[in-house]
N, C-alpha and C positions, 0 to 999 in steps of 0.2 A: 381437363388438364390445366386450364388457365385458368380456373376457379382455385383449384390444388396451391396454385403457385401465388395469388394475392394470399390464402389465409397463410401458408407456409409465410410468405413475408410480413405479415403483420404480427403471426407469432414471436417471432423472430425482434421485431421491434417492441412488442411489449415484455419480453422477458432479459433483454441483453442492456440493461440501463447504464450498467458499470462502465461499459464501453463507451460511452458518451460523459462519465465523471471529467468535473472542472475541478480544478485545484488553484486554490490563488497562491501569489509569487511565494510565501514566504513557506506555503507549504511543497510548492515543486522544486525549490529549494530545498527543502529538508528531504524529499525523494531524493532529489539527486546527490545529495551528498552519503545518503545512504547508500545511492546503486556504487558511487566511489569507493564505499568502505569497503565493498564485495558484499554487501549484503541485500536482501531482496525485500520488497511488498507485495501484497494484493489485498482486492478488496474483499470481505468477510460475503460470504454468498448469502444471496437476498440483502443487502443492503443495499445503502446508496452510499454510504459515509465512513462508515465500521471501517479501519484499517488493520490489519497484521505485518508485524514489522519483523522479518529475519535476520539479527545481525548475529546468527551462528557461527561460531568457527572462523571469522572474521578479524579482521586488524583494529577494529572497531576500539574506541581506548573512553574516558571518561570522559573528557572534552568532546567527543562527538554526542554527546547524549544532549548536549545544549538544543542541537538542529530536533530533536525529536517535542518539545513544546510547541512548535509550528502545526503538530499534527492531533488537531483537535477529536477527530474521531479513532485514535490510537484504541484501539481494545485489548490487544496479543501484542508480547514484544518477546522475544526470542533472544537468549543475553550468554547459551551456552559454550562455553568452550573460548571468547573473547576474552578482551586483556583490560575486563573492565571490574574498578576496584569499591571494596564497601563503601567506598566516600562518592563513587559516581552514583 
């Protein structure tokens, strides 16, 4: 049983990496002004980096799209149904 419960734990530590992502200032920045807009992230499964950004359905406007350059591994960005214009 306590053999069970080191591999269970070390599985667990090599497959869960995302849960230990660092972000520097200018990108937890850019999260956080996102999770304000009402919109959401996560990380792209199997990565370390990859981002997907939800700002669906959100209050989200052009001038918020500045904060999203901060976010170098942006991959997906989600822009439906927001009050963002051809020029953003």
């Amino acid at each position: 049983m306590k053999r069970r419960s080191v591999v269970l734990g070390l599985f667990l530590l090599c497959v869960s990496p995302c849960w230990s992502q660092s972000f520097t200032a200018a990108q937890e920045s850019a999260l956080d002004h996102i999770k304000q807009c009402g919109g959401e992230f996560r990380l792209i499964k199997g990565s370390k980096s990859e981002l997907a950004v939800r700002l669906e359905g959100t209050r989200a406007t052009d001038a918020d799209l500045v904060y999203l350059k901060a976010l170098k591994g942006l991959v997906h960005l989600s822009l439906v149904l927001c009050h963002i214009s051809n020029e953003g």
